[in-house]
C-alpha positions as CSV (number, residue, x, y, z in Angstrom):
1,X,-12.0,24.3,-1.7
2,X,-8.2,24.7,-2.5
3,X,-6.0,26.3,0.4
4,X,-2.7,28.4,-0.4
5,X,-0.3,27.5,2.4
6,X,2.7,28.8,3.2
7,X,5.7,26.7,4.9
8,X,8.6,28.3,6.4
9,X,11.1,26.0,6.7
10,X,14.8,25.8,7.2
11,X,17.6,25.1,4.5
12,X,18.5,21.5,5.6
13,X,15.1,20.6,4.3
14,X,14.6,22.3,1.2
15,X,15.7,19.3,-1.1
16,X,12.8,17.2,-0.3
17,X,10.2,20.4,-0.4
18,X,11.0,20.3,-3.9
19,X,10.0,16.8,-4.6
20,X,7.0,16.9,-1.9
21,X,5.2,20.2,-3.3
22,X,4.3,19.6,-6.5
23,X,3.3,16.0,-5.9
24,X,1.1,17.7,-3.0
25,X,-0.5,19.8,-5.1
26,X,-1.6,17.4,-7.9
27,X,-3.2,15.1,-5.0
28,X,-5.0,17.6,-3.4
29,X,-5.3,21.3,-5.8
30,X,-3.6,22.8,-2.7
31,X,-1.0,24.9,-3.8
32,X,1.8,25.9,-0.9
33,X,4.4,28.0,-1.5
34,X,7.6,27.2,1.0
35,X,9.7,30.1,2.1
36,X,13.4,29.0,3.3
37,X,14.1,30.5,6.6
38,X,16.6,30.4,9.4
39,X,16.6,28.0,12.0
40,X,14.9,30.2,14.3
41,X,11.5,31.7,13.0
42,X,11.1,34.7,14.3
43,X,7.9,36.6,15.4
44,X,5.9,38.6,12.8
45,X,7.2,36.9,9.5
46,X,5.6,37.7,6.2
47,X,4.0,36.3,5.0
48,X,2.7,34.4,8.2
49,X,3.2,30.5,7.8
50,X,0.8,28.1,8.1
51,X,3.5,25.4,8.7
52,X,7.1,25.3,10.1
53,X,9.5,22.9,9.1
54,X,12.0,22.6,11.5
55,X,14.9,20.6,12.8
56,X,15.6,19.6,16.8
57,X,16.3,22.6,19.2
58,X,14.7,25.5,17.1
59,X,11.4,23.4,16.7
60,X,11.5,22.5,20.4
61,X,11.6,26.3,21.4
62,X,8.9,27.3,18.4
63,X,7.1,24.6,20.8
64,X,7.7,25.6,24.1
65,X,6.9,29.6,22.6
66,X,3.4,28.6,21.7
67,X,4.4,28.8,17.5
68,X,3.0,25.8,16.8
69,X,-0.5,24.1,17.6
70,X,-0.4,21.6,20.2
71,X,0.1,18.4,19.4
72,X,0.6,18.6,15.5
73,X,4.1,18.8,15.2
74,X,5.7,15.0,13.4
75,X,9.3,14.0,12.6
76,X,8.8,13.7,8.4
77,X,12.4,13.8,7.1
78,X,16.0,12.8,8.2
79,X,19.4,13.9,6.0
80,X,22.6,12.2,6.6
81,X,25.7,14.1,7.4
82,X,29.2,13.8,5.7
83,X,32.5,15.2,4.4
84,X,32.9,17.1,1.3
85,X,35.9,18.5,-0.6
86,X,36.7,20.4,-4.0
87,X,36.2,18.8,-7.0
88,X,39.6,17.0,-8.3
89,X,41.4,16.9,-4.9
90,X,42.2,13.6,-3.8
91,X,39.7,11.8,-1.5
92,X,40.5,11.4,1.8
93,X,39.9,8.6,3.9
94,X,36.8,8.7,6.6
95,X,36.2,5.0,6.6
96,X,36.6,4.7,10.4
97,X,36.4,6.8,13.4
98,X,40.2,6.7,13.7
99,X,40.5,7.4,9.5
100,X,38.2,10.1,10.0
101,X,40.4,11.6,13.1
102,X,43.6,11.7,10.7
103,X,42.0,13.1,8.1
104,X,40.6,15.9,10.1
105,X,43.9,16.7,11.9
106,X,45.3,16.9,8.5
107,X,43.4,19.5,6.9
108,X,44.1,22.9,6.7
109,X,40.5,24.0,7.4
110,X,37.4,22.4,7.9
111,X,33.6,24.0,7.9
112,X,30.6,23.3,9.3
113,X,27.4,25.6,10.0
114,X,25.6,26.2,12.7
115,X,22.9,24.5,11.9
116,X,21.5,21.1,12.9
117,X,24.6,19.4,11.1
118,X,27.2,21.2,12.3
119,X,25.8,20.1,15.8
120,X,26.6,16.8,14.3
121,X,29.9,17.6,13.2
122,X,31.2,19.6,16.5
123,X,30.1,16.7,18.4
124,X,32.1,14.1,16.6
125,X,34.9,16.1,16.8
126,X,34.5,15.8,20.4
127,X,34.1,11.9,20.7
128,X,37.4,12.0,18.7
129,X,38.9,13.8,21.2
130,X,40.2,16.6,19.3
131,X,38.3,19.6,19.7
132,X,41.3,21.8,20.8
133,X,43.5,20.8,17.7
134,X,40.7,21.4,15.6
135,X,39.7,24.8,17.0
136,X,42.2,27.0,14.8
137,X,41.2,25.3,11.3
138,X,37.6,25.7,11.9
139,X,35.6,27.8,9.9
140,X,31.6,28.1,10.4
141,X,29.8,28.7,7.3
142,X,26.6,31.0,7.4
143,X,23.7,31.7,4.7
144,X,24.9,29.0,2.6
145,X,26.1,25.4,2.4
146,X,29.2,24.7,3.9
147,X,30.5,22.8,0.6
148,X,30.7,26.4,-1.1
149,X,33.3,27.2,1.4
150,X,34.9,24.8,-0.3
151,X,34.0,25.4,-3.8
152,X,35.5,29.1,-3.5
153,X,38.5,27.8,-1.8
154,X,37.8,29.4,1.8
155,X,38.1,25.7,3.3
156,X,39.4,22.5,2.6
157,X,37.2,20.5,3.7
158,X,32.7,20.9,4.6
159,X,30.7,18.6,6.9
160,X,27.0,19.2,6.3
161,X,24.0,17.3,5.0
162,X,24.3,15.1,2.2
163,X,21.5,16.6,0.2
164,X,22.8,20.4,1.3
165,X,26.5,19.6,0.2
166,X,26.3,17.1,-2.8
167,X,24.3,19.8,-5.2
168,X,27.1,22.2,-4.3
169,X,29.2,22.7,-8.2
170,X,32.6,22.5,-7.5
171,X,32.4,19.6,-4.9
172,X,32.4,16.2,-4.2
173,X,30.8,14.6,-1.6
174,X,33.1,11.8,-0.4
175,X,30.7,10.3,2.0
176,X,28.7,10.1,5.3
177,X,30.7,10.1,8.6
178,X,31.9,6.6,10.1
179,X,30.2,4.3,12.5
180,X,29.0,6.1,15.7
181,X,30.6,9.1,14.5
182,X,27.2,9.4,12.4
183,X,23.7,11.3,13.2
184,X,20.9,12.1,11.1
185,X,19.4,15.4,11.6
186,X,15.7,14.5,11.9
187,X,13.2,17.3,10.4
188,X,9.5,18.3,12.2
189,X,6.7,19.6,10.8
190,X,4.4,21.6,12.6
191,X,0.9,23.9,12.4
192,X,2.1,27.9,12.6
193,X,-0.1,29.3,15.4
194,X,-2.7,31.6,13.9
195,X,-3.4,29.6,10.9
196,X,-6.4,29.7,8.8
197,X,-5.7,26.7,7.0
198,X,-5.3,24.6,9.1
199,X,-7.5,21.3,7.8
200,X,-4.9,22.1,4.7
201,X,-2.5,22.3,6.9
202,X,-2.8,18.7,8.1
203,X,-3.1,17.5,5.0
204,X,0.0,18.3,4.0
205,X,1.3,16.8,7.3
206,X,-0.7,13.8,6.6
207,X,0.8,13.8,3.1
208,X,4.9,14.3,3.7
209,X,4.5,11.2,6.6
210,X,2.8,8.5,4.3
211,X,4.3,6.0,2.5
212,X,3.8,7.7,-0.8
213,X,5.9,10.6,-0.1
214,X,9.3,8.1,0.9
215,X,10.4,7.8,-2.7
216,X,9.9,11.4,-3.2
217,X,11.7,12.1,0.2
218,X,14.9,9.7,-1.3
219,X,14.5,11.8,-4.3
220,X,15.3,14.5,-2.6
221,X,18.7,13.0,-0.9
222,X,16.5,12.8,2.4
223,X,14.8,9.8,3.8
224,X,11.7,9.5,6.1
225,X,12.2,10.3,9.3
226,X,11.9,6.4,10.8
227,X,14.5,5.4,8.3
C-alpha cells in the first residue's frame, strides 16, 4: 500500500528534496510532501512529520529530545559553502585564506545566516583572525538566503550554501571558500517520533543514501553526505 509522508526539513536542504521526491515516488507510489521548516522543529507542528531533515546541532537536540526514533537518523546530503556578490560587480578574489581575509576586510558588509553555513562562515572568520574588524559590517540574514541580501543591495557580499545562494537572481556565486577555510554542512535524516509510516519512512531513508539518489543529490547542487 502507498504511504503519504510528510518531511520537515530545513532550507539548506530543499534543493536536493526537489530532485529526490519525485524520483521517490515513481520507485515506490509513495507520495511525500516536504514542508521547509526552521532549523529547530518545534513541538506540535502540523501537519506532524514523519521525517526530519536536519543539519548538525538542531538534529543533535531533535535527538537528545526524543523527536526522532532511535537509531534511524543517517548523514544523506552535504552543500558546500561560499561567497556570493551582485550580479555585474567585479569578482573578488577568495583563492586563498590570506585572499579571502583581504577581500573580507574590504567589504562594506558581509551576510551570513544563522543557520548551519553561517556557523561555517563565523568560524572562518575566526581562523582569520578577524572577527572584531568584521563585527560592524556584518549583517545576519533571516527567512531567506543570504545572497538576496545582496540582490536588494542590503549587503555586499553573502556566504551561504552553494545550492541556497547560486539560485538567488541578481547574484553570482564566485565560489566555495579556500583551503581549510572550507566546511560542508552535512544534512541527517531521521524518523519523527509518532509516526505511522514508518516502514515508508525508511524507505525513503533507504532511498536518499543509495547510490541512485547521488546524481540526483549533484542535481540538486548538494552531494552525498560521504563525498
Amino acid at each position: 500500500m502507498c504511504a503519504q509522508l510528510v518531511v520537515r526539513a530545513s532550507m539548506g536542504s530543499m534543493s536536493a528534496w526537489n530532485e529526490l521526491v519525485p524520483a521517490f515516488a515513481r520507485l515506490t507510489g509513495h507520495q511525500v510532501v516536504v514542508n521547509q521548516a526552521a532549523a529547530t522543529l518545534e513541538p506540535g507542528s502540523d501537519p506532524r512529520p514523519d521525517l526530519i531533515a536536519l543539519y548538525g546541532d538542531p538534529m543533535a537536540s531533535a535527538i537528545r529530545q526524543g523527536r526522532v526514533v532511535a537509531g534511524s537518523s543517517t548523514n544523506f546530503a552535504r552543500a558546500a559553502v561560499g561567497l556570493s556578490v551582485r550580479s555585474g560587480a567585479p569578482w573578488p578574489d577568495i583563492s586563498t585564506p590570506e585572499a579571502f581575509r583581504r577581500t573580507l576586510l574590504g567589504a562594506r558588509s558581509v551576510c551570513y545566516s544563522f543557520g548551519g553555513s553561517g556557523h561555517v562562515a563565523a568560524r572562518a572568520i575566526e581562523k582569520l583572525g578577524i572577527a572584531g574588524e568584521m563585527k560592524a559590517k556584518t549583517v545576519r540574514s533571516e527567512g531567506g538566503p543570504a545572497a538576496g541580501y545582496v540582490a536588494r543591495g542590503e549587503a555586499e557580499m553573502a556566504i551561504q550554501q552553494f545550492n541556497v545562494s547560486k539560485p538567488v537572481a541578481g547574484t553570482d556565486y564566485v565560489g566555495h571558500l579556500p583551503d581549510d577555510l572550507h566546511e560542508y554542512v552535512v544534512f541527517t535524516i531521521a524518523i519523527a517520533s509518532g509516526s505511522k509510516e514508518q516502514e515508508a519512512a525508511r524507505a525513503l531513508i533507504e532511498f536518499v543514501t543509495s547510490p541512485e539518489a547521488a546524481p540526483l543529490l549533484r542535481k540538486g547542487m548538494m552531494e552525498p553526505a560521504a563525498g
